[in-house]
C-alpha positions in Angstrom: 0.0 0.0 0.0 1.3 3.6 -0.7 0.9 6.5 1.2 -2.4 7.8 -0.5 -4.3 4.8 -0.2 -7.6 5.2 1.2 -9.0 3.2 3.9 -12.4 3.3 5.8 -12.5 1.9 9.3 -15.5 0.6 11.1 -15.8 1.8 14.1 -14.8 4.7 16.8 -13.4 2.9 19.3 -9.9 2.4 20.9 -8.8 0.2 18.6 -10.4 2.3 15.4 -9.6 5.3 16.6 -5.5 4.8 17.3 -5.1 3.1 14.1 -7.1 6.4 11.8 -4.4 8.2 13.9 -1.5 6.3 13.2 -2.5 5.8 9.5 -3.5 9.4 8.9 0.4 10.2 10.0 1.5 8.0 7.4 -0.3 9.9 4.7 -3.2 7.3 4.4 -6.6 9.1 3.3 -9.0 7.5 6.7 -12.9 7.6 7.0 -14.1 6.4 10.1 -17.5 4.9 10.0 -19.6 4.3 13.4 -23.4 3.9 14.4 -22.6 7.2 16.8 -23.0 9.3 18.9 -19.0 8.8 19.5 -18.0 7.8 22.0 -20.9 5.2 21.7 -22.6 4.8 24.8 -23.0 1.0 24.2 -19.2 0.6 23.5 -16.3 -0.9 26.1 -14.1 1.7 25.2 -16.7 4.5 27.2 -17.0 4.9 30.5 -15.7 6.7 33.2 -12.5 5.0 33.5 -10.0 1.8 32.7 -7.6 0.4 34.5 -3.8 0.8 33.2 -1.0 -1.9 34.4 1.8 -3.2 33.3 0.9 -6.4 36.1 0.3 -10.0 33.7 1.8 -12.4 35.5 5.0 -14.2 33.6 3.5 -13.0 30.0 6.3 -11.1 29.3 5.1 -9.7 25.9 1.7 -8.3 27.4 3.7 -6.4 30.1 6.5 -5.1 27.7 3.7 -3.5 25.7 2.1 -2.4 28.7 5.6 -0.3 29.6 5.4 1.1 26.4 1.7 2.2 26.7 2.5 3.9 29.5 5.0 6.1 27.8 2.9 6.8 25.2 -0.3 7.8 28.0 2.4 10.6 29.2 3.0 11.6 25.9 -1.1 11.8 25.5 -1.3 13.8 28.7 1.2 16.0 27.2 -1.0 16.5 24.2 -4.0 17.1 25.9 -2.2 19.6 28.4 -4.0 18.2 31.2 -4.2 14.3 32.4 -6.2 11.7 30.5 -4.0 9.0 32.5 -3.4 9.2 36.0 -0.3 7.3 37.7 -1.6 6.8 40.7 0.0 3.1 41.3 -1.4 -0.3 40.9 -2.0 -1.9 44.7 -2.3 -5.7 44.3 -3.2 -7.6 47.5 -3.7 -10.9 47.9 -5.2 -13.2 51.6 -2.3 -15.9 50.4 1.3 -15.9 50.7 3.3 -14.4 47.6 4.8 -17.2 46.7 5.1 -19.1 43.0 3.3 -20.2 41.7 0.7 -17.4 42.6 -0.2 -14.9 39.5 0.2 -11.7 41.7 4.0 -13.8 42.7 4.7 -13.8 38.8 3.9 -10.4 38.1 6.0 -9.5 40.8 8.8 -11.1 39.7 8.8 -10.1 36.1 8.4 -6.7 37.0 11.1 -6.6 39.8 13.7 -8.4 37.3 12.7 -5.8 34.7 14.3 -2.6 36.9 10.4 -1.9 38.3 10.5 -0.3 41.6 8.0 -2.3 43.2 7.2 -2.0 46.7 6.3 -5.2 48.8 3.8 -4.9 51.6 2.8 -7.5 54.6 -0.2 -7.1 57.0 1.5 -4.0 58.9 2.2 -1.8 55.6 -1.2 -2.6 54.7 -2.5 -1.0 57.3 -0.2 1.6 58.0 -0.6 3.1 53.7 -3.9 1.3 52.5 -5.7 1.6 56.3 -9.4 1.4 54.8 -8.3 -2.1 54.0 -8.5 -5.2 56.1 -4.9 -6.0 56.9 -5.8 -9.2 58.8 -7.3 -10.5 55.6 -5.1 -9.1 53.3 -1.6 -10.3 54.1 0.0 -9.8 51.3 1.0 -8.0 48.5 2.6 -5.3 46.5 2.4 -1.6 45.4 3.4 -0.7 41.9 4.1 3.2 41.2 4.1 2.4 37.6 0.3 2.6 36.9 -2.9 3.7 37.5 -6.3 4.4 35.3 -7.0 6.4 32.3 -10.0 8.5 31.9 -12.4 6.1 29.1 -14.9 8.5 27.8 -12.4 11.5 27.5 -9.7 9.9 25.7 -12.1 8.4 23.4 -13.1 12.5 23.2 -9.6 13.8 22.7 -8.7 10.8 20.4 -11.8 11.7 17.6 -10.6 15.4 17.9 -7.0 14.3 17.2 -8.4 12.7 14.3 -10.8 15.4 12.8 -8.1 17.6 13.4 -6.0 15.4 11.3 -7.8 15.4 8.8 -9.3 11.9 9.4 -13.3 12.0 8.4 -15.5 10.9 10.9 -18.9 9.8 10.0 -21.4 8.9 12.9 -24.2 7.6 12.0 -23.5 4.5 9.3 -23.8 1.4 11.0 -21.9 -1.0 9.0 -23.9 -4.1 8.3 -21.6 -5.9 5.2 -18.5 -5.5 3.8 -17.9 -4.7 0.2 -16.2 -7.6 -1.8 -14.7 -7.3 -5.5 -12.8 -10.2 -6.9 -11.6 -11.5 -3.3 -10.4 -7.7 -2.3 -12.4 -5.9 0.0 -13.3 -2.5 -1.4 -15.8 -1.0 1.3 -18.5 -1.3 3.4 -22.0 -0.5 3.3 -24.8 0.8 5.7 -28.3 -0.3 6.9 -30.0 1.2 4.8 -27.4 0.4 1.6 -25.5 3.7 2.0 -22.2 2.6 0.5 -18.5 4.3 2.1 -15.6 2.6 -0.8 -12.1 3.0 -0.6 -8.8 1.2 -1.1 -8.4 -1.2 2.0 -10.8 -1.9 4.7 -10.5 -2.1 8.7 -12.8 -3.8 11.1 -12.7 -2.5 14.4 -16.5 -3.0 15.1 -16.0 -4.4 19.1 -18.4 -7.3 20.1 -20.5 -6.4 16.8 -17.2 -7.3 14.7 -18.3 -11.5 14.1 -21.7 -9.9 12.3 -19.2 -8.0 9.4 -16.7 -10.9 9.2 -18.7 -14.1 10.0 -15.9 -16.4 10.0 -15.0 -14.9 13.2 -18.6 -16.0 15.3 -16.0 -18.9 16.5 -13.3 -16.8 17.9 -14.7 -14.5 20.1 -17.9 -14.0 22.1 -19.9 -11.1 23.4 -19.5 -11.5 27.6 -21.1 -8.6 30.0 -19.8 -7.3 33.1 -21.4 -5.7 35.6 -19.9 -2.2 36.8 -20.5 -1.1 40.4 -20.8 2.6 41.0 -20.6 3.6 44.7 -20.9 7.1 46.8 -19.1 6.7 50.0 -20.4 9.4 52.6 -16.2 10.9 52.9 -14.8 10.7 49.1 -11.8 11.9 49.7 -10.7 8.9 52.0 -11.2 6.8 48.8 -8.5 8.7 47.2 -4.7 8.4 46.5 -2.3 8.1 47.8 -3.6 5.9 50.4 -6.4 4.3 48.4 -4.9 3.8 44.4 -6.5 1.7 41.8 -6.5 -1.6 42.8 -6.6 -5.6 42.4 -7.8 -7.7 45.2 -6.9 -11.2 45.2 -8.0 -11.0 41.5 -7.2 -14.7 39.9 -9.6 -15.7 43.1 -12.2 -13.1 43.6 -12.1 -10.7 40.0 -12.8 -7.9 42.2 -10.9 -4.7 40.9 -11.8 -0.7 41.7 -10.7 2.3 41.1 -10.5 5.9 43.6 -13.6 8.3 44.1 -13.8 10.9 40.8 -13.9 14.1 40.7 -18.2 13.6 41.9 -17.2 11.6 45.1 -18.0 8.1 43.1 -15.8 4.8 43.8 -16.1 2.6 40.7 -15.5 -1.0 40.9 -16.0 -4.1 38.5 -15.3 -8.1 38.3 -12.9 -9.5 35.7 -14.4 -12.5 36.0 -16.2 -14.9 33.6 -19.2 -12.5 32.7 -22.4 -14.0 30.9 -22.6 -14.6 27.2 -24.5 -12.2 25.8 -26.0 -10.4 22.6 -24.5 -7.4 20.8 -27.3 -5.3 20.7 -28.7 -6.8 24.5 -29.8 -4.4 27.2 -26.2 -3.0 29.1 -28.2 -3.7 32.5 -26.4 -4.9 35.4 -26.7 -8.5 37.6 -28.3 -7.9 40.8 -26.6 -10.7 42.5 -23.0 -9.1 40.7 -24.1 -5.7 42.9 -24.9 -8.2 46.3 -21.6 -10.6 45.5 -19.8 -6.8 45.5 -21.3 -6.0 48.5 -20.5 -9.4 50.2 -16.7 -8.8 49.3 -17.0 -5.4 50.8 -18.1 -6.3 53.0 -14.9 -7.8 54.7 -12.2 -6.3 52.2 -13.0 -2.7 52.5 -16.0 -2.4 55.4 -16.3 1.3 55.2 -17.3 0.9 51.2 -19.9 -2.0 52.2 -22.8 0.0 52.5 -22.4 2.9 50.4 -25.2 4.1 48.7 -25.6 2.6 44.9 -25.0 5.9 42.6 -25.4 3.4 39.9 -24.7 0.0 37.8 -24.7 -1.0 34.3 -23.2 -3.8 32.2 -20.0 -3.7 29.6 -19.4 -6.4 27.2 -16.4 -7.5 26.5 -15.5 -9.2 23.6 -14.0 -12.1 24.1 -11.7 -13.9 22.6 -11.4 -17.5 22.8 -7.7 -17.4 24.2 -8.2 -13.8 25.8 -5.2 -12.4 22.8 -6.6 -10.0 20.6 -7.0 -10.0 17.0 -4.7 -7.6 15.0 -4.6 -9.7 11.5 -5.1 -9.7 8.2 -8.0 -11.6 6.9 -6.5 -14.9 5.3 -8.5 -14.8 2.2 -9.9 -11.5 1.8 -7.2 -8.9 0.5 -7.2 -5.8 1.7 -9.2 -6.5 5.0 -7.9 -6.0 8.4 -8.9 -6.7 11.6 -8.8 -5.3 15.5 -10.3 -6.4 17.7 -11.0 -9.0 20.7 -10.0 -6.5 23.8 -11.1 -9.5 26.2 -11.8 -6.8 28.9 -7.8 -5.5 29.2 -7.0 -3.8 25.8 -7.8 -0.1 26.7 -4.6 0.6 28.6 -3.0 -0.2 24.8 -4.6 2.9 23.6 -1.1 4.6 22.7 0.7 1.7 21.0 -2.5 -0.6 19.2 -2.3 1.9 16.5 1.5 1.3 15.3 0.4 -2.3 15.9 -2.8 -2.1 13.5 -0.4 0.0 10.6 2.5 -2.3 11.1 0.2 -5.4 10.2 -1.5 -3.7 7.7 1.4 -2.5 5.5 3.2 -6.3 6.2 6.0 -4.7 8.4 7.5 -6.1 11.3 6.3 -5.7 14.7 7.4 -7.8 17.8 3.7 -7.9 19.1 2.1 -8.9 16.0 2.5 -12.6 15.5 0.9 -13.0 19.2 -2.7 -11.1 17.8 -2.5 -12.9 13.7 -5.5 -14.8 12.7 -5.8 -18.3 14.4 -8.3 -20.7 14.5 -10.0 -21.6 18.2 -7.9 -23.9 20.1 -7.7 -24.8 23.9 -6.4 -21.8 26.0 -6.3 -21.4 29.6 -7.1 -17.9 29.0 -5.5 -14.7 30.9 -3.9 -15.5 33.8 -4.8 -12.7 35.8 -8.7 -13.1 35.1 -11.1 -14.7 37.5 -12.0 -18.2 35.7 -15.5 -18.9 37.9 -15.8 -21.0 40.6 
């Protein structure tokens, strides 16, 4: 592909949205098509905010790109001239010893060998930095500085006003329903109501709707919700850092993760857990007994959170991939289709680097990380190790 090849994208989110960016800096001509408004409301890449750690256990190639994400969130903050990403640290405490072959004891070890400063706690340095936690239960653990959580909603914001301001065109309002075929090369896609966007090369980064443009992926990933837990503690401000960071809780057991109160006094937490298979287009409404299993673990993890008042719930769906690894690829059959997509519930914290990714693959050039997200059939996986796998 040359520089002025065209290329329409389907859809605004993270991983459409870096790669119109990166593209449009390589002289590509980019259209963006999504159902709208952007951000999407129904989309994983909105909300009010997504964890960002560098913290995978022994998969050295997840936390390498993580490091470099991390960079490039600085060098987004520095953009923006005010903070999208906030390094507040990344406090992982678990009720076990940290020893192998515990995920949170493989993390810390990667890290630590990499030159990572990270800061081991017991019971008494829980209590004396973290003190709304309970230290008797939680034995265990570490601190990473390196971390923290990105603000969802207003990155997507700053990311399509990057774009526009590009010179990338954004077109809300065209839901893509089919892709546009010519002699084996895909040449465009086309709307709901037969509205037709044509260009040179095409790129599918349609989330949990992607399997409905390229069919042949219904095996390789599945639409999962999870429920988010929005709390209003009566005294905010203890629910803030430094003594209360983002945070993972005994996550390979429990799936519990949370994040500081905002700006409005509101703590948000979630479960990276197993989720229920869903529909695309299903209702985002939250579990009930998700909001009482929160409240249970509350309820003797952080007992001043317990009973907070409920400022509200909803569901997001991830798309899951069969082996939790996304899918940056080239279709094998199809020329001039791409696709991205398959964030399995951890890709927003790639934000900065999934765009070089997406180019790299789609003008054939080498990329470290690119062999790990090609197109594979389904297989057995154990998944992510740092997920909650069910009971």
């Amino acid at each position: 592909m040359t520089s002025q090849t065209s290329i329409v994208i389907a859809g605004a989110g993270i991983f459409g949205l870096s790669a119109a960016l990166e593209l449009r800096s390589r002289g590509y001509a980019v259209t963006v098509v999504d159902p709208g408004p952007v951000p999407h409301p129904l989309a994983a890449s909105n909300d009010v905010s997504r964890m960002v750690r560098m913290d995978y256990a022994d998969d050295k190639l997840y936390s390498d790109l993580a490091a470099e994400a991390i960079e490039g969130w600085h060098v987004l903050n520095e953009r923006r001239g005010r903070p999208l990403y906030h390094e507040d640290g990344f406090l992982v405490l678990t009720s076990h010893p940290l020893e192998s072959p515990a995920v949170e004891r493989q993390s810390y070890d990667l890290l630590t060998a990499a030159g990572w400063p990270l800061e081991r706690l017991d019971s008494g340095s829980v209590a004396e930095r973290f003190p709304l936690w309970n230290a008797e239960h939680y034995t265990d653990g570490y601190y990473n500085p390196r971390g923290g959580w990105a603000e969802a909603g207003e990155t997507v914001s700053f990311l399509v006003a990057e774009a526009e301001a590009a010179g990338v065109e954004i077109r809300p309002g065209f839901p893509a329903t089919s892709l546009l075929v010519d002699s084996g090369r895909a040449v465009g896609l086309r709307s709901a109501d037969g509205e037709e966007v044509r260009a040179d090369a095409v790129l599918v980064a349609a989330g949990v709707w992607t399997p409905r443009l390229v069919r042949e992926m219904q095996d390789m990933m599945t639409p999962v919700a999870q429920t988010l837990v929005y709390l209003r503690p009566n005294l905010p401000e203890r629910f803030r850092p430094p003594s209360f960071p983002p945070w993972g809780a005994d996550i390979p057991r429990t799936g519990w993760y949370g994040f500081p109160a905002n700006a409005e006094g509101v703590v948000k937490m979630a479960n990276h857990g197993p989720g229920r298979v869903v529909d695309a287009d299903d209702p985002r409404d939250a579990e009930d007994a998700v909001i009482e299993s929160c409240r249970e673990f509350l309820s003797h993890s952080l007992p001043e959170l317990a009973n907070a008042p409920l400022a509200g719930s909803r569901a997001c769906f991830y798309n899951d991939t069969w082996d939790a690894d996304f899918y940056i690829t080239r279709h094998p059959q199809v020329e001039g289709l791409t696709i991205a997509t398959g964030g399995s519930g951890h890709a927003f914290k790639f934000t900065p680097v999934l765009g070089k990714v997406t180019a790299d693959v789609i003008e054939g050039k080498p990329n470290r990380y690119a062999e790990r997200f090609a197109w594979r059939s389904r297989g057995e996986s154990p998944g992510e190790a740092t997920r909650f796998a069910g009971e």
